[in-house]
C-alpha positions as CSV (number, residue, x, y, z in Angstrom):
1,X,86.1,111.1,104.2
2,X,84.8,108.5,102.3
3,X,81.6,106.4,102.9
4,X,82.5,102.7,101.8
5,X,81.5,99.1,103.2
6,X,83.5,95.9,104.7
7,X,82.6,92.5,103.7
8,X,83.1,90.2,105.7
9,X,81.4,86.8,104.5
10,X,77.8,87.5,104.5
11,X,78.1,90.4,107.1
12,X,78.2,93.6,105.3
13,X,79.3,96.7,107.9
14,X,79.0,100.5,106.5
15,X,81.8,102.6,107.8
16,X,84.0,105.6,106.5
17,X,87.7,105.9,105.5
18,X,89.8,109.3,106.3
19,X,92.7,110.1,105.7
20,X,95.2,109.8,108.2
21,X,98.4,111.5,106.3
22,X,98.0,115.0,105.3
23,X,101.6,117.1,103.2
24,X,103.2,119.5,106.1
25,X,105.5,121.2,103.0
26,X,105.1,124.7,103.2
27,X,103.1,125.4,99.5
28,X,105.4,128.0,97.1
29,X,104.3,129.7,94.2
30,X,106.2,130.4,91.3
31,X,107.0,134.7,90.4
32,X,108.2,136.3,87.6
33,X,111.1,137.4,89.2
34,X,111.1,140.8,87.2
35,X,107.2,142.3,88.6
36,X,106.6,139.2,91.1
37,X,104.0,138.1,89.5
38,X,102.6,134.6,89.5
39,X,103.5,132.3,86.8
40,X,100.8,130.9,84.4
41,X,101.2,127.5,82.4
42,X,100.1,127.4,79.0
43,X,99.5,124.0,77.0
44,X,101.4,124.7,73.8
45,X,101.5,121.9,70.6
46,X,104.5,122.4,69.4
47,X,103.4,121.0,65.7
48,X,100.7,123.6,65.6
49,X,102.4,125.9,67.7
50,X,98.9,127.3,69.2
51,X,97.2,127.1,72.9
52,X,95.1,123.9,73.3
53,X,92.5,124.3,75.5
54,X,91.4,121.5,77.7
55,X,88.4,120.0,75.4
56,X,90.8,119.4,72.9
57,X,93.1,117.9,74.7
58,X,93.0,113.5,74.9
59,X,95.3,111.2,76.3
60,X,98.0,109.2,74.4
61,X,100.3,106.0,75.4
62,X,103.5,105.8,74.1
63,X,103.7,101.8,72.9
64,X,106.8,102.7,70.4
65,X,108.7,105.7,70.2
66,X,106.5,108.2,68.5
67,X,103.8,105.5,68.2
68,X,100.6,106.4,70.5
69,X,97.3,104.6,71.0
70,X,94.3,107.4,72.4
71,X,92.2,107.4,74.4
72,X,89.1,109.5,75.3
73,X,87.2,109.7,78.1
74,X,84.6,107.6,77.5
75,X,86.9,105.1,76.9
76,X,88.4,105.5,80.4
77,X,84.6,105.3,81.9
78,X,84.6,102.3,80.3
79,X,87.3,100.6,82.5
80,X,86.4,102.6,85.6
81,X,85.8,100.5,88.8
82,X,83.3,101.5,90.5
83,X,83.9,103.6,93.9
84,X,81.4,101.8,95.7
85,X,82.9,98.6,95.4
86,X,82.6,97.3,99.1
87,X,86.0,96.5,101.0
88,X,86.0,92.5,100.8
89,X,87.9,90.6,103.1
90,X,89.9,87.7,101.1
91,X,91.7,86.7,104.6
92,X,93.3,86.9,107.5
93,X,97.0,87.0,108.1
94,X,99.9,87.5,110.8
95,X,100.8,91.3,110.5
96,X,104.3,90.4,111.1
97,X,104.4,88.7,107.8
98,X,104.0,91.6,106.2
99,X,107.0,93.8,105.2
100,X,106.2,97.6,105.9
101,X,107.7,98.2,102.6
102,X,104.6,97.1,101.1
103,X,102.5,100.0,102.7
104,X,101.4,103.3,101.0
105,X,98.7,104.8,102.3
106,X,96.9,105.1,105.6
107,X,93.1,106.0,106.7
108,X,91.4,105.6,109.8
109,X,88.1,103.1,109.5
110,X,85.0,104.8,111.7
111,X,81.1,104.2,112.1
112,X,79.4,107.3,112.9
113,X,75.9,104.9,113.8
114,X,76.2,102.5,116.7
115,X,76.8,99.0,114.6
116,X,77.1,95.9,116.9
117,X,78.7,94.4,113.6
118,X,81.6,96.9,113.9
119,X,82.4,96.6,117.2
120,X,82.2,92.8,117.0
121,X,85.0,92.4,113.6
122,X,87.0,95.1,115.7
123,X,87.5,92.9,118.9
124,X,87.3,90.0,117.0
125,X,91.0,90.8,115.0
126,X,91.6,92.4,118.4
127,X,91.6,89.3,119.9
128,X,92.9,86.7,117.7
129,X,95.8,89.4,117.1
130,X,95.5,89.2,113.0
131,X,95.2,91.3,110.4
132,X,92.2,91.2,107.4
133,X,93.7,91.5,103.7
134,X,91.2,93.1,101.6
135,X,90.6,94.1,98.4
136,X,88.8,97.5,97.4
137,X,88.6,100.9,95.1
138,X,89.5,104.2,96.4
139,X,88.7,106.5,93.8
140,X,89.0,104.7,90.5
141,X,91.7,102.7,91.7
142,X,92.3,99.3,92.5
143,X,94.3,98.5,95.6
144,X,94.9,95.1,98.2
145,X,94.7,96.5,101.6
146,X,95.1,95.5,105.4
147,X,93.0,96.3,108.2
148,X,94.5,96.0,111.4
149,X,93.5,97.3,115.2
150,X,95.6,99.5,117.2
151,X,95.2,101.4,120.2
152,X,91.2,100.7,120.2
153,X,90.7,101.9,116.6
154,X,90.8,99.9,113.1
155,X,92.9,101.4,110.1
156,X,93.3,100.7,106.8
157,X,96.7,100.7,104.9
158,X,96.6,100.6,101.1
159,X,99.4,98.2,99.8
160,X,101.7,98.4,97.0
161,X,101.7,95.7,94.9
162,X,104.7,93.5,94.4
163,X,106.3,94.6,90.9
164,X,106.0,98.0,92.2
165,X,108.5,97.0,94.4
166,X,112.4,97.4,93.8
167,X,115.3,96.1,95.9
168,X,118.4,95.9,95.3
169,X,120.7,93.0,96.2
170,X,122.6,93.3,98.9
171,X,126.8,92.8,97.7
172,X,128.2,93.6,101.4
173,X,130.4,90.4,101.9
174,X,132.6,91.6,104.4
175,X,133.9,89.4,107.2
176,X,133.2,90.8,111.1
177,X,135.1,89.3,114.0
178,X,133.1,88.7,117.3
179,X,134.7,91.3,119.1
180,X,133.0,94.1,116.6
181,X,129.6,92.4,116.4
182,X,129.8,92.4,120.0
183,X,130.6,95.9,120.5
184,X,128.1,96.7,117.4
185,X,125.4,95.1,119.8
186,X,126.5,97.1,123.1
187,X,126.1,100.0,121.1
188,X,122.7,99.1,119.8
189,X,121.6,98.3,123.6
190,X,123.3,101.9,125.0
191,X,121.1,103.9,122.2
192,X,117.9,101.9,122.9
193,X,114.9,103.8,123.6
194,X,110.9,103.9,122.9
195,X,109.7,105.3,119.9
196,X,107.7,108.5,121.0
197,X,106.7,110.3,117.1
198,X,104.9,113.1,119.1
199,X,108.7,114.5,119.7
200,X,110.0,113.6,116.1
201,X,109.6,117.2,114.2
202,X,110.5,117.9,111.0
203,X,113.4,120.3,111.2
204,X,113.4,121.7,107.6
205,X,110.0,122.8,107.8
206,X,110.6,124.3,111.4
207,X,113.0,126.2,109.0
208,X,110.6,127.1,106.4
209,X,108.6,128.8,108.6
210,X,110.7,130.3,110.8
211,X,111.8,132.1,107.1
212,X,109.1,132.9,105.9
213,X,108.4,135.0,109.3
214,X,111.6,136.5,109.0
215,X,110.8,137.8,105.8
216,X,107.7,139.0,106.5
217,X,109.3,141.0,109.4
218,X,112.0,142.3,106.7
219,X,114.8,140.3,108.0
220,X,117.5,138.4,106.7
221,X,117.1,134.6,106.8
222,X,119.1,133.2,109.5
223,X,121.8,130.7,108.3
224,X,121.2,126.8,109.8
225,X,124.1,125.8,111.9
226,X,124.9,122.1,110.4
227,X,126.4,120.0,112.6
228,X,130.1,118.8,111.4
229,X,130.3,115.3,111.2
230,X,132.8,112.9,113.1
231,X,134.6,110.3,111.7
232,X,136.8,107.5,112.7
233,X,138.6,105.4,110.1
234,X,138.9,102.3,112.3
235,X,135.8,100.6,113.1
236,X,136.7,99.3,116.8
237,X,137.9,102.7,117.6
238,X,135.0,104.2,116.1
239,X,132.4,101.5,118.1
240,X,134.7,101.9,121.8
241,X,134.0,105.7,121.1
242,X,130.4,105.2,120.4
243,X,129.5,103.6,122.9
244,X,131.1,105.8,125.7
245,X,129.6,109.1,124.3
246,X,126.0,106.9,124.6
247,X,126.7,106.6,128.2
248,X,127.6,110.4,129.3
C-alpha cells in the first residue's frame, strides 16, 4: 500500500493505493536434476571469464550493435521522479471512451482518516457518471491513469500509453448473407448471460495444485481429460447446430 495524494484543482486529498491484482501461478524452483538441489545463477563476463559481483556491475544501452552508452546509478537518480509526486487530475472524461486495451494495472484508492474531501470527489464522479484522467508516479515510474467509481469504491487503473500499443489490421473481407448474420445474432442472444468472475476459476492452476498434492501423497499425476473439439465445415450448419445445443 502506498500513501500518495489526489489533486484536484486546489483541493489536495491524502489517500492510499493497493494493489488489487496479486500472480495465483503456483511458484517452481529450478533442481539439479542429479542431487535435487536448487539451482544458483552466476553473473559470468564472458571477456574476463570471472564472477562479477553486483558492485561492479553498471548498466549499458545498446544504441548500435556492440556500441553502449553507461550508465551508473547516480545517473539514474538523476532522472528519478519523485514518488511523492501527487496524483493530478488533468480531466474528466466518458469511461466509455476509453478502450480497455489501454489498461494495465489496477489498485483500490482508500482514506484510512474520515476526509469530507474524499467522500465529496467520490460522489461527485459518482454522480456526473465520469471518469478523472490523471497523471502520477508509482515507484519511479511515470504513468496516465483513470480514476473511476464502482460499486461505492474509487480505483485507479494505470494506462498504457499509446505507442505501447500494437494492433494489427484487420484483412477479413469476406461477404455474410443476412440469413447467417441473423442466425450469428440468435446464437449470440441463446448464450447470453451475466458476467459472475466469482465462478470463473482458473483451471490450470486448479491442476497445479491438485499435482502437487498428488505428489506429495506419492501418487501419480492424474492425466487432464481434454475435451475433443467439434467441428462443422459449413457455417449455417454449424450456426443451426449451435444454437439448438444452447437451448437443451
Amino acid at each position: 500500500m502506498a500513501k500518495k495524494a489526489i489533486s484536484f484543482g486546489l483541493v489536495h486529498i491524502p489517500i492510499e493505493i493497493n494493489p488489487v491484482i496479486y500472480n495465483n501461478d503456483k511458484a517452481f524452483n529450478q533442481l539439479h536434476k542429479k542431487c535435487g538441489e536448487r539451482i544458483k545463477y552466476q553473473k559470468i563476463c564472458p571477456h574476463c571469464d570471472v564472477e562479477v559481483k553486483s558492485k561492479d556491475i553498471i548498466k549499458g544501452y545498446e544504441y548500435t550493435p556492440d556500441k553502449y552508452v553507461t550508465f551508473t546509478d547516480d545517473d539514474f537518480d538523476k532522472l528519478k521522479l519523485s514518488s511523492n509526486t501527487p496524483i493530478e487530475i488533468i480531466s474528466f472524461v466518458n469511461l466509455k471512451e476509453i478502450d480497455p486495451i489501454y489498461f494495465e494495472k489496477s489498485y483500490q484508492i482508500s482514506t484510512k482518516n474520515s476526509s469530507k474531501a474524499f467522500s465529496l470527489f467520490k460522489e461527485a464522479l459518482n454522480k456526473e457518471k465520469k471518469a478523472a484522467l490523471a497523471t502520477t508516479v508509482i515507484g519511479t515510474k511515470f504513468y496516465y491513469c483513470i480514476i473511476r467509481f464502482e460499486k461505492s469504491k474509487l480505483f485507479l487503473n494505470t494506462l498504457f500509453f499509446d505507442e505501447e500499443i500494437n494492433t494489427l489490421e484487420d484483412e477479413s473481407n469476406e461477404k455474410i448473407t443476412t440469413k447467417e448474420l441473423d442466425l450469428a445474432i440468435q446464437l449470440i442472444k441463446a448464450m447470453t448471460g451475466k458476467f459472475e468472475p466469482d465462478k470463473y476459476k482458473d483451471q490450470y492452476q486448479d491442476n497445479i495444485t491438485k499435482a502437487i498434492e498428488e505428489k506429495i501423497s506419492g501418487k501419480e499425476i492424474t492425466k487432464v481429460k481434454g475435451k475433443t473439439p467439434k467441428s462443422v465445415n459449413d457455417l449455417m450448419t454449424a450456426l443451426k447446430k449451435s444454437i439448438k445445443e444452447t437451448k437443451k
